[in-house]
N, C-alpha and C positions, 0 to 999 in steps of 0.2 A: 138527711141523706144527701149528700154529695151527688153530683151528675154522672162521676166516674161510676159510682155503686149504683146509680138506677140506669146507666147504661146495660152495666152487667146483667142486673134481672132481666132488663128485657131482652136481652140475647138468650138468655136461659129461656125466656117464655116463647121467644120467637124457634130457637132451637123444639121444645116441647113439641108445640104446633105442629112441626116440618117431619118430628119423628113420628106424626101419629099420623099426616096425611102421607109421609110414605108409605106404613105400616099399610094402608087402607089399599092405595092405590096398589100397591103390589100385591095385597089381598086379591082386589080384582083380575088382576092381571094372569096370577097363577093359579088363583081358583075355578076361574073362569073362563079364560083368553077370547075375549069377545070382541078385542081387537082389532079383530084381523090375523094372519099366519104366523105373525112373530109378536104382533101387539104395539109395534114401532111407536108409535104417537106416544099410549101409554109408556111403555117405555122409556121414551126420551123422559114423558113428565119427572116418572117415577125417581127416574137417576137424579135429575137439575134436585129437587126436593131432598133426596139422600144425601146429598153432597152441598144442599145450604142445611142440613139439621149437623151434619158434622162441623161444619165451617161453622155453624153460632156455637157451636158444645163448647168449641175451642176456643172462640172468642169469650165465652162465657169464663172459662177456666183461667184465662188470660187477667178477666176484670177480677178473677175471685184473688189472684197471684200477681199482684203488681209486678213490672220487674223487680222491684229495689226490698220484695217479700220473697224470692223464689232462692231455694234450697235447692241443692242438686239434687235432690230427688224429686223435687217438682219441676225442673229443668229436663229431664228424662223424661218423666212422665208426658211432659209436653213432645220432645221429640219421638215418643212411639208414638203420641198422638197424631200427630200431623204423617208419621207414615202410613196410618192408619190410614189416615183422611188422602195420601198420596192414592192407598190403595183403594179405596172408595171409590175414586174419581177414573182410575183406568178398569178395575176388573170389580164392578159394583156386586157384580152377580155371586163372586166369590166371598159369599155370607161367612165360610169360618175364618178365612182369611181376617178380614177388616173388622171382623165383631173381637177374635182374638186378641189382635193388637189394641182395639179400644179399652177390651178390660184389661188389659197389663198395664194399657197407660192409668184406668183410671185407679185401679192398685195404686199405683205409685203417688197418686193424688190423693189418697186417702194416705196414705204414709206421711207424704210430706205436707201436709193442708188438713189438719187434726178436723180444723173447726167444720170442714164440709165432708168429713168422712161418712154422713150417711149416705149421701145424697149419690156422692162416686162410688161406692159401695154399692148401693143401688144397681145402677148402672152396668158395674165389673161384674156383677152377679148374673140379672139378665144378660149380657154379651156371652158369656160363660153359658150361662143356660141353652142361650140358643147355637152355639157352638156343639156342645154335648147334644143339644136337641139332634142336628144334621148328621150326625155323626152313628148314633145310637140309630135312628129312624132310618138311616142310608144303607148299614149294615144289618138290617132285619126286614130290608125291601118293603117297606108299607108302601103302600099303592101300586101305582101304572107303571113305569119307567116311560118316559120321553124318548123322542127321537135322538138322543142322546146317549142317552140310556140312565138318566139320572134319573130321580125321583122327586118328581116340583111338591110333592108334599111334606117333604123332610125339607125341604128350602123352606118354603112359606111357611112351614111350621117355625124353623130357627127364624127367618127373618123376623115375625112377627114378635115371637119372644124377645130378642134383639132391641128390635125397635119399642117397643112398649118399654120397658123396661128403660130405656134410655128417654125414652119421653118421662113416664115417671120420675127417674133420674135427674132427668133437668128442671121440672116442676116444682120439686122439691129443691132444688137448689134457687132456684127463684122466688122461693118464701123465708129464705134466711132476710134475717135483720142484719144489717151491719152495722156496725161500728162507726160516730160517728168520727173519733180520735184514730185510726188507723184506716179506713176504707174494708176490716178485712172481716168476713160474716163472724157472729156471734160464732160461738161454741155450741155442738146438737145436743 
């Protein structure tokens, strides 16, 4: 295994980790707000952790697509990616937003990146889930409404689908074998 492809796993495995401790932390946060009035601390954590699991997903997607392997539809795929991850980083809170763009990108990654089509798949499925989740849950009012008027149960519900899903995602993609003659994961 080259450095380049055990770089990559561990971007994938470090990505994992970050989806699952933000999954957690934001579990606490909306389930509970024990925080304090807004949960600010929590908060801050929960974003910096949302925004290093998209930043290794990508990096990860990057080792799986060398440049000199990337198809324009792996080309794309990367740039809804990283709008993704633009939108991640300004408006975190907006779960259908950034989860939607993730699965378009990671669609397109399974299109163009046969060999890791489970794994993105994965992924575009939960984002998707949790997408439908907020959506389906917002518009049949389950729970309280917030000060806001929204409903932190249909979030936390999508966030968690979202984020689990995208850890699994990336776990999975971090157990691929590669290729010692090209750098690029076995076929699933």
């Amino acid at each position: 295994m080259t450095d380049f492809s055990e770089r990559t796993r561990v971007f994938a495995q470090i990505a994992a980790v970050a989806w699952v401790i933000s999954s957690v932390i934001w579990s606490v946060v909306a389930g509970f707000n024990r925080f304090g009035e807004d949960g600010n601390v929590m908060n801050l954590i929960g974003w910096v952790v949302l925004v290093a699991a998209g930043v290794f997903t990508l990096l990860a997607m990057l080792g799986v697509a060398p440049a000199h392997h990337r198809s324009p539809v792996v080309k794309a795929g990367i740039a809804v990616y990283a709008l993704g991850l633009a939108a991640t980083v300004v408006v975190f809170w907006a779960v259908p937003l950034w989860a939607a763009l993730y699965s378009i990108a990671k669609v397109l990654f399974a299109i163009g990146l046969p060999q890791v089509r489970r794994a993105t798949l994965i992924v575009a499925g939960a984002m998707a889930a949790g997408v439908a989740a907020f959506v389906v849950l917002t518009a049949l009012r389950v729970g309280t409404p917030d000060s806001y008027g929204d409903y932190p149960i249909a979030w936390a519900i999508s966030y968690f689908l979202a984020t689990m899903g995208a850890a699994f995602g990336s776990f999975v993609l971090s157990r691929r074998v590669t290729s010692s003659q090209d750098n690029i994961p076995a076929a699933v």
